[in-house]
C-alpha positions in Angstrom: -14.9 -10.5 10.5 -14.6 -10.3 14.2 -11.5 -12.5 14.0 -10.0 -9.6 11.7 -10.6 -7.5 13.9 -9.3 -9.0 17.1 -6.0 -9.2 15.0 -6.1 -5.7 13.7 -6.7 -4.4 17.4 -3.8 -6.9 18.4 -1.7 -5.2 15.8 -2.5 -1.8 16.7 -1.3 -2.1 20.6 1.7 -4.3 19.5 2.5 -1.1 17.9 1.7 1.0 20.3 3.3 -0.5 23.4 6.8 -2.4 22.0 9.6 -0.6 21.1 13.4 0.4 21.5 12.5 3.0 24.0 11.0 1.5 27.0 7.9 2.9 27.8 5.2 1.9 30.2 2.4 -0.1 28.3 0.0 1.1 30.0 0.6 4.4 30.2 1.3 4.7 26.5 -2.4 3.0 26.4 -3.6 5.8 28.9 -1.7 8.1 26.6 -3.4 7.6 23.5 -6.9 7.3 24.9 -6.2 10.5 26.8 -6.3 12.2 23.3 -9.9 11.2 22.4 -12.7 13.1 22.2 -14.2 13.8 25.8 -11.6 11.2 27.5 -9.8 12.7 29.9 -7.0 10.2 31.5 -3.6 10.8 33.3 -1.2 8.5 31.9 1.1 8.8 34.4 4.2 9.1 31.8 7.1 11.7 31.8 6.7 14.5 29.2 9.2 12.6 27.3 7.6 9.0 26.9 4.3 11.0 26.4 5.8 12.7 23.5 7.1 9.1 22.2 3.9 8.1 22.3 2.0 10.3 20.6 4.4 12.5 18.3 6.2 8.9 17.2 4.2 5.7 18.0 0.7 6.7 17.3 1.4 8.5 13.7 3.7 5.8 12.8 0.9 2.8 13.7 -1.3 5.1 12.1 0.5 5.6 9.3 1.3 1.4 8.2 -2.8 1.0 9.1 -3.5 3.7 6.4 -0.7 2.6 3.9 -1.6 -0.9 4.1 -5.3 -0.9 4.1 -5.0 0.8 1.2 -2.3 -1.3 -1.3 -4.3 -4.5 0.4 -7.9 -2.9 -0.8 -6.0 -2.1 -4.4 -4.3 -5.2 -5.0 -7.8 -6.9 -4.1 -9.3 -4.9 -6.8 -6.7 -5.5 -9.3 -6.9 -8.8 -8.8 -10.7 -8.9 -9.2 -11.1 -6.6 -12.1 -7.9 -8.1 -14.5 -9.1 -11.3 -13.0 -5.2 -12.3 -12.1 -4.0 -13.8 -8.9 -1.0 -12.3 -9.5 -2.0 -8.7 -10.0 -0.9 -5.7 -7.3 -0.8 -2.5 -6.7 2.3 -1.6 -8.7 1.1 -3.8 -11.7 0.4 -0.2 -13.9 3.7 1.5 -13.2 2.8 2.9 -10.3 6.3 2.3 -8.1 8.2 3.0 -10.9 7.2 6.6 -12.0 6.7 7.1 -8.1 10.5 6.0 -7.8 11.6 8.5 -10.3 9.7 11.3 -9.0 11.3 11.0 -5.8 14.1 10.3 -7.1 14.0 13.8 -9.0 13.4 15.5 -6.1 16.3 14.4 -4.2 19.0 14.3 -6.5 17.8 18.1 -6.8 18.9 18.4 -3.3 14.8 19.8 -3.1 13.0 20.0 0.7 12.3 16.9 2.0 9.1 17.6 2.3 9.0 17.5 -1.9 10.0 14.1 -2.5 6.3 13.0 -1.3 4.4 15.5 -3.9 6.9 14.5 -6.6 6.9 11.0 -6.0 2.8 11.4 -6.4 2.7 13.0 -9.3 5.4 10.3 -11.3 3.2 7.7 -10.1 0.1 9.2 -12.1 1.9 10.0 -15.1 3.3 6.8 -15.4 -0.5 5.5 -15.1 -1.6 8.0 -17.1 0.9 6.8 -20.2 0.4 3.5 -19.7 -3.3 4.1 -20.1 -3.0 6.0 -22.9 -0.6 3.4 -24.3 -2.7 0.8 -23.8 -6.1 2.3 -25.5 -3.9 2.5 -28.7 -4.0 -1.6 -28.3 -7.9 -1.8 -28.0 -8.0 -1.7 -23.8 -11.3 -1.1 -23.8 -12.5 -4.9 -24.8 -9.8 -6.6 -22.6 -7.7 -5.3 -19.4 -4.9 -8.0 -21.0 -3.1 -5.2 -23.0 -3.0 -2.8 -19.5 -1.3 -4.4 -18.4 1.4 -5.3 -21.0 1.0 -1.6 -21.3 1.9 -1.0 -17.9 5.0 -3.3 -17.7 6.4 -1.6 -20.8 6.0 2.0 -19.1 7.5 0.6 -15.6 10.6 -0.8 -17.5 10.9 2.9 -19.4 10.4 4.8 -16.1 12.8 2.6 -14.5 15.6 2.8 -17.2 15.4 6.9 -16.6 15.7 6.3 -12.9 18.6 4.3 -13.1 20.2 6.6 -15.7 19.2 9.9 -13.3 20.9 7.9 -10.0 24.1 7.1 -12.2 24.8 10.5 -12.8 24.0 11.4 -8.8 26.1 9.0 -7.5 26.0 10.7 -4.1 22.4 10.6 -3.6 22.5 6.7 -4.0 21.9 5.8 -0.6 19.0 8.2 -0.2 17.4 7.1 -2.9 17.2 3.6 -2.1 16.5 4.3 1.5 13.4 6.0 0.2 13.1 3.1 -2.1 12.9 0.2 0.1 10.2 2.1 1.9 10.2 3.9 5.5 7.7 4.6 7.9 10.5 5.6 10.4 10.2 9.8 9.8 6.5 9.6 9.7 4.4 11.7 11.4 1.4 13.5 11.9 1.7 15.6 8.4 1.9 12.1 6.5 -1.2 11.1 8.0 -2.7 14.2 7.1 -1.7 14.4 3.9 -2.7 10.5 2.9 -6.2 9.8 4.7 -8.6 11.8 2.4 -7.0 9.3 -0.2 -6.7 6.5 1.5 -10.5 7.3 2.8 -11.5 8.2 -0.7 -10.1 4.7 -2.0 -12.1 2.6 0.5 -15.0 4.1 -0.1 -15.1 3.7 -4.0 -13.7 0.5 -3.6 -16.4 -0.9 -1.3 -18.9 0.6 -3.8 -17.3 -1.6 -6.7 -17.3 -4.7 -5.1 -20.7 -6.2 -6.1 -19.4 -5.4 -9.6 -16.0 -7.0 -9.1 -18.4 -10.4 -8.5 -20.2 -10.0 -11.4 -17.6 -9.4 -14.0 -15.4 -12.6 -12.6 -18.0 -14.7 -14.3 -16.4 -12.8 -17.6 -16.4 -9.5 -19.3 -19.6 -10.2 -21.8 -22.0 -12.1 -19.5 -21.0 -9.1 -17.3 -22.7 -6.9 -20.0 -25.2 -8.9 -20.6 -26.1 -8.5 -16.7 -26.3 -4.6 -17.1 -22.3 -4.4 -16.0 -20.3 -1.8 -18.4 -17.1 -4.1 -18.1 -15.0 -0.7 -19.4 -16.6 1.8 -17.0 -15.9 -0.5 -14.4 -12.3 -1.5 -14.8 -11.5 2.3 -15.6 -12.9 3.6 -12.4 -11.8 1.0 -10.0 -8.0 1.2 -11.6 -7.7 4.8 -11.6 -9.3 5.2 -8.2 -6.7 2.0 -6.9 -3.8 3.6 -8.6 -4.5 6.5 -7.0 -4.4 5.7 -3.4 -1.1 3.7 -4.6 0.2 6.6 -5.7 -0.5 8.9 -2.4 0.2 5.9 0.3 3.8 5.4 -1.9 4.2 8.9 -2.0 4.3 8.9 2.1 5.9 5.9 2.9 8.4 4.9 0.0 7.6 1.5 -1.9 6.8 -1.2 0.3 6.1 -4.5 -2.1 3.7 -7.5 -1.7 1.2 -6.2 0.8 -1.0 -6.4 -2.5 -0.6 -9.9 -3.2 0.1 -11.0 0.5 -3.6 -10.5 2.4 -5.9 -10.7 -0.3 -4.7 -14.1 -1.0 -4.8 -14.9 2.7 -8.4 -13.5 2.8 -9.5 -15.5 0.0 -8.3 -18.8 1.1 -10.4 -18.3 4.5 -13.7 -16.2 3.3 -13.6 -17.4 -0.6 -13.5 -15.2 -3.8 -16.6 -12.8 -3.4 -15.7 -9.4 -3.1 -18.5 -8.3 -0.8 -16.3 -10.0 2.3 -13.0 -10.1 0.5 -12.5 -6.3 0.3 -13.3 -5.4 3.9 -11.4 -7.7 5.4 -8.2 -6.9 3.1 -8.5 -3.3 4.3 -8.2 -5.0 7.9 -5.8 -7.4 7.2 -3.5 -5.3 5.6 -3.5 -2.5 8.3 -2.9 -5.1 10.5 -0.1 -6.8 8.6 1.7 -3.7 7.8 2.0 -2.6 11.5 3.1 -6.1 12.2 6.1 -5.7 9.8 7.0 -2.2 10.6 7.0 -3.2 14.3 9.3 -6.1 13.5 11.3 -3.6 11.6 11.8 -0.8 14.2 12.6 -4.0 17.1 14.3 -6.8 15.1 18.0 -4.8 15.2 19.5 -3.1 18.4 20.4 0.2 17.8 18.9 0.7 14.3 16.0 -0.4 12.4 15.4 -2.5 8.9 13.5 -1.0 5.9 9.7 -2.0 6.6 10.3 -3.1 2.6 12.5 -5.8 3.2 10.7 -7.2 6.2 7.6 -7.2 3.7 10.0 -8.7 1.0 11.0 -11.6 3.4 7.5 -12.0 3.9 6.1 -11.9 0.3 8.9 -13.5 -2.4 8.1 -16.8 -1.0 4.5 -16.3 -0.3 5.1 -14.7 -4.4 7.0 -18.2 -5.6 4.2 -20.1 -4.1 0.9 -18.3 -5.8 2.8 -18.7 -8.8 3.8 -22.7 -8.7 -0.5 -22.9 -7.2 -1.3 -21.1 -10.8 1.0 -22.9 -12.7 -0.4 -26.4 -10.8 -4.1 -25.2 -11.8 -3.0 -24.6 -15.9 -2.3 -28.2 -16.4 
């Protein structure tokens, strides 16, 4: 735990104090503190670096910490409820009616400030059908036909996507910036608007996770220990789902923070949920900052989408889980 920490702190003032504009570290340090309850500090900065610091660099850090805790914490929980090593936070649909919502809203040349609302609500009707898909096939003995359920719904919300952006040609390069995820317009309004989800998310999570132990041993010697296997996947997958839904609906779809750090926590604390959860709300903070910062730094004079930084990152980390399971089958 306290190495977790040490890295999620290290994160945090990587973020704070690197960037393209040169800033003093220290006084960007000064800066932030400055802003705390009953701290009173002069940083010493210009009224311009001061603003970089905390209308840009503190929101934005703040902003990956919030988005990654919470798809880490979900695809922890996925994993532990459907019992599958390769389950995530997208696994129900999520990122594709979240990419159709937004994409909606800017082919209809709406505010920007729409595509996040929009992109929330496609998320949770695409959850929502896949649900109610799946409870046609009996998903409330076995979490097996969610998520065929889910994949079906993804690939239908997708098709309509693609079909909407073909006939909005313009809007093609909007769209898929949004897609590939961005943290680089976010601010203090994103922050707002996602931490009484993200907050909400922990906290239920955290509450699940001595029953996330229990039903790994199996859905009915879970109900034989006084575990409702159904009540328990329901509430854990809606409530993951939607923190997916509002941390996508800020920062576009960043992929395989999910599978990433809770397979990295697992290997170094083991499978219980009690430990595994925490730290995967730490690790994943931390690990999204990292990525955004190499994002924002890696290119002079622009910066990369924070999705493919996370995509370099988790495809082979993806290829490898999935050769481990493959290994363990046989």
């Amino acid at each position: 735990m306290t190495a977790v920490g040490v890295v999620l702190l290290g994160a945090a003032l990587a973020s704070l104090v690197l960037g393209p504009a040169g800033v003093d570290p220290w006084g960007a340090i000064r800066e932030t503190l400055d802003h705390l309850p009953f701290v009173s500090i002069d940083s010493g900065l210009s009224e311009q670096d001061a603003a970089i610091v905390w209308q840009l660099r503190v929101p934005r850090m703040t902003l990956a910490g919030l988005v990654g805790a919470t798809l880490a914490g979900a695809g922890g929980a996925y994993q532990g409820v459907f019992r599958n090593p390769l389950a995530d936070p997208y696994l129900l649909g999520v990122a594709a009616g979240a990419g159709l919502g937004a994409t909606i809203a800017i082919v209809s040349a709406l505010p920007t400030a729409s595509i996040a609302p929009f992109a929330f609500v496609g998320g949770l009707m695409a959850v929502a059908s896949a649900y109610a898909l799946a409870l046609l096939g009996g998903a409330r003995r076995t979490g097996a036909t969610l998520i065929l359920s889910g994949v079906a719904v993804a690939a239908f919300f997708t098709a309509i996507q693609t079909y909407v952006q073909q006939q909005n040609a313009d809007t093609i390069r909007q769209v898929f910036s949004w897609i590939l995820g961005r943290l680089g317009t976010a601010g203090w309004g994103e922050v707002r608007l996602l931490l009484p989800y993200a907050l909400g998310t922990w906290l239920v999570l955290l509450a699940h996770r001595r029953h996330l132990d229990v039903m790994s041993v199996g859905e009915e010697e879970a109900a034989t220990l006084g575990i409702d296997p159904a009540r328990v996947r329901v509430t854990v997958v809606i409530t993951a789902t939607l923190g997916t839904s509002a941390a996508v609906a800020v920062s576009g779809l960043i992929g395989f923070v999910g599978i990433i750090v809770p397979h990295i926590v697992r290997l170094v604390v083991g499978p219980s949920h009690r430990r595994l959860l925490p730290l995967s709300l730490a690790g994943g903070a931390a690990f999204l900052m990292l990525a955004d910062l190499v994002a924002r730094t890696v290119r002079s004079g622009g910066e990369l989408p924070i999705g493919v930084v996370t995509a370099f990152v988790g495809a082979p980390f993806f290829a490898f889980i999935l050769a481990a399971s493959s290994d363990t089958r046989r």
